[in-house]
NULUM-391838 format. One line per 5 residues: number of its first residue (from 1); their letters; for each residue x, y negated, z of N, C-alpha, C, O. Coordinates in steps of 0.001 Angstrom, whole numbers, always signed. Each point is the difference from the previous one (the first is absolute). Example, Ala and Ser with C-alpha at 12.3 -4.5 7.8 and 13.67 -1.06 7.14 Angstrom:
REM residues 2
1	AS	+13190 +5690 +7800 -890 -1190 +0 +900 -1200 +0 +1036 +19 +665 ~ -1386 -1069 -1385 +820 -1190 +60 -770 -1090 +730 +509 -1108 +169 .
END
This chain:
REM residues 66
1	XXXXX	-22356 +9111 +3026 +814 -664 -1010 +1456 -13 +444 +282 -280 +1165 ~ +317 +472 -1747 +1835 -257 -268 +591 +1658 +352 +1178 +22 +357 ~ -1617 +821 -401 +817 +1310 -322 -398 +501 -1770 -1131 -64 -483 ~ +1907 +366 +28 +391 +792 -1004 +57 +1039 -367 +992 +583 +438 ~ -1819 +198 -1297 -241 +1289 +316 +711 +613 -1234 +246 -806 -896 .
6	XXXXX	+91 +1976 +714 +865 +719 -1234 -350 -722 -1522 +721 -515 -854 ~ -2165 +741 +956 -510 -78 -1317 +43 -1800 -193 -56 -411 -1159 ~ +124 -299 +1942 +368 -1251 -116 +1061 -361 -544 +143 -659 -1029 ~ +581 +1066 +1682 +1331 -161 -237 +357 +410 -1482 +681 -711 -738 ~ -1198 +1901 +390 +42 +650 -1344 -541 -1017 -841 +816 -346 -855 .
11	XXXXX	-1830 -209 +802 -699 -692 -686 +967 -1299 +54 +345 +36 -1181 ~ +170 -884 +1582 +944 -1134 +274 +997 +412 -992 +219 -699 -989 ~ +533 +2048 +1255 +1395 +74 -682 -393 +375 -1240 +757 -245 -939 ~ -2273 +1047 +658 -306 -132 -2029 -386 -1354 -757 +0 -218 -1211 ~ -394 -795 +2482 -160 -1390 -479 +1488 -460 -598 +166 -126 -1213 .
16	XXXXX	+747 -78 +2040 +1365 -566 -128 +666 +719 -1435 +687 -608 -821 ~ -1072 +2036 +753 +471 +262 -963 -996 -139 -1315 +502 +392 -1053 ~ -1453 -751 +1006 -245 -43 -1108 -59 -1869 -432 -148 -533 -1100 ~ +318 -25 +2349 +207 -1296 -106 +1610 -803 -825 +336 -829 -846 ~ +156 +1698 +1730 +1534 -287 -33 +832 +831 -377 +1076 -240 +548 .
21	XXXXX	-1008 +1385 -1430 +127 +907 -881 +736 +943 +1145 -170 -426 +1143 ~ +1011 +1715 -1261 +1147 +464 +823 +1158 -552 +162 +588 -149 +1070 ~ -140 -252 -2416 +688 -341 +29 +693 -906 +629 +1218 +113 +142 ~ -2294 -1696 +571 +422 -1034 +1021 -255 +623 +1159 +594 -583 +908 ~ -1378 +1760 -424 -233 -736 +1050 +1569 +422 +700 +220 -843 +870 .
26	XXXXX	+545 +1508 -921 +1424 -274 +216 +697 -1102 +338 +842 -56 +896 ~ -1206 -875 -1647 +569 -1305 +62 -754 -714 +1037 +446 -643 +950 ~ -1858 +898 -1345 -916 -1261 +687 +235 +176 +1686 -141 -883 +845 ~ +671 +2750 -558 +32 +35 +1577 +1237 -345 +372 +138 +84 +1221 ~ +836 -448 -1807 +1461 -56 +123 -155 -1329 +50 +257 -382 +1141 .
31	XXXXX	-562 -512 -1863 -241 -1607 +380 -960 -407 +1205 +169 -861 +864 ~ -1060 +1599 -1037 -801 -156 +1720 +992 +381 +1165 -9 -612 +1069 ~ +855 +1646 -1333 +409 +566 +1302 +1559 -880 +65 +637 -12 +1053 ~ -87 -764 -2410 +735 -1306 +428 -498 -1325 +366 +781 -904 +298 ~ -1918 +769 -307 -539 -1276 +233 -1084 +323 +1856 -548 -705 +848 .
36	XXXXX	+737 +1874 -1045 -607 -84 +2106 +1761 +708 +412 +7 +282 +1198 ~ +944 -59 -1658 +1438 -294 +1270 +533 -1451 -600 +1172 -256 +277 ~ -1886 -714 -1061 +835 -985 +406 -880 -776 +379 +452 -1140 +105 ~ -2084 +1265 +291 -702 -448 +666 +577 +503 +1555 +192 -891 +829 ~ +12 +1965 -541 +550 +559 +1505 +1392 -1079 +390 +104 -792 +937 .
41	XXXXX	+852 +1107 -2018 +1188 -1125 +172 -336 -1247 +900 +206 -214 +1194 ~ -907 -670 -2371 -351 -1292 +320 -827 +69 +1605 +655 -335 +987 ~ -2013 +755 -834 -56 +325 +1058 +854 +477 +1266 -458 -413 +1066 ~ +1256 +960 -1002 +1195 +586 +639 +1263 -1739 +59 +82 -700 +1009 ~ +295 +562 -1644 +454 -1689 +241 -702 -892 +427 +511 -717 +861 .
46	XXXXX	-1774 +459 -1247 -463 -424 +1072 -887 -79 +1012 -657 -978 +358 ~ +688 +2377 +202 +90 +266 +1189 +924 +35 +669 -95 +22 +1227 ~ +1215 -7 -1856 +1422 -355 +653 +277 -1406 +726 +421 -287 +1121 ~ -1021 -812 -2732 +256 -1129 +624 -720 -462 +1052 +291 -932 +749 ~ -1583 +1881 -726 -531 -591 +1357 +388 +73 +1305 -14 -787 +947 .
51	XXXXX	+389 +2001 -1130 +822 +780 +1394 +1171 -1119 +350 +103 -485 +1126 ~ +695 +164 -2137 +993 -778 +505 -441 -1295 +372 +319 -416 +1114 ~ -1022 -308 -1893 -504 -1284 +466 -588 -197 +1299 +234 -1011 +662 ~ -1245 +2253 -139 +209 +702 +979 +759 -559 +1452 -86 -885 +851 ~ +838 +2014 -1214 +966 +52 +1169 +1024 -1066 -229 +990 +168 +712 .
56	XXXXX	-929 -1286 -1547 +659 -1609 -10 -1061 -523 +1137 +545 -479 +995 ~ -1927 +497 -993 -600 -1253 +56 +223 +1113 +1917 -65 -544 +1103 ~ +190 +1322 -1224 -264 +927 +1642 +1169 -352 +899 -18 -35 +1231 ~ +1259 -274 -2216 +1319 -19 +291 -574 -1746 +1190 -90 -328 +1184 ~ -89 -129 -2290 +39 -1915 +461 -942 -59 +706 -82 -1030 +669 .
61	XXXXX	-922 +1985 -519 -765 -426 +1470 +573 +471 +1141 -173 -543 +1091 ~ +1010 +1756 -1301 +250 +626 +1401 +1255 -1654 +350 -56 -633 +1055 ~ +618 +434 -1721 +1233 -593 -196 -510 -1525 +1005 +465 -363 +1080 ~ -1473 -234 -1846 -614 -1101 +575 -517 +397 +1258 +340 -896 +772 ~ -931 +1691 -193 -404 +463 +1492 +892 +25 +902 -299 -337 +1145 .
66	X	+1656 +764 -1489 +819 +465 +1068 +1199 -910 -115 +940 +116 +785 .
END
């Protein structure tokens, strides 16, 4: 289970189109493929903020030790 074989795949993309005419699916992958980079974004900030909060809380321990 979980590989994909030609004819799978074939079979998936005559679903979509007869689901979702030709005409969307244009659209429908263009809104998916804006809605996972501003899922990446958000992710990406904060992982940022962690990093920094981070190296605050790393700062004040070295700080308090010495």
């Amino acid at each position: 289970m979980g590989n994909l074989g030609t004819t799978e795949i074939i079979l998936i993309a005559l679903v979509f189109v007869i689901f979702f005419g030709a005409k969307k699916i244009p659209e429908l992958a263009q809104g998916l493929g804006k809605g996972i980079r501003e899922f990446r974004k958000a992710a990406r900030e904060v992982q940022d903020d962690v990093d920094t909060d981070a190296k605050k809380i790393e700062n004040r321990s070295s700080e308090s030790k010495g």
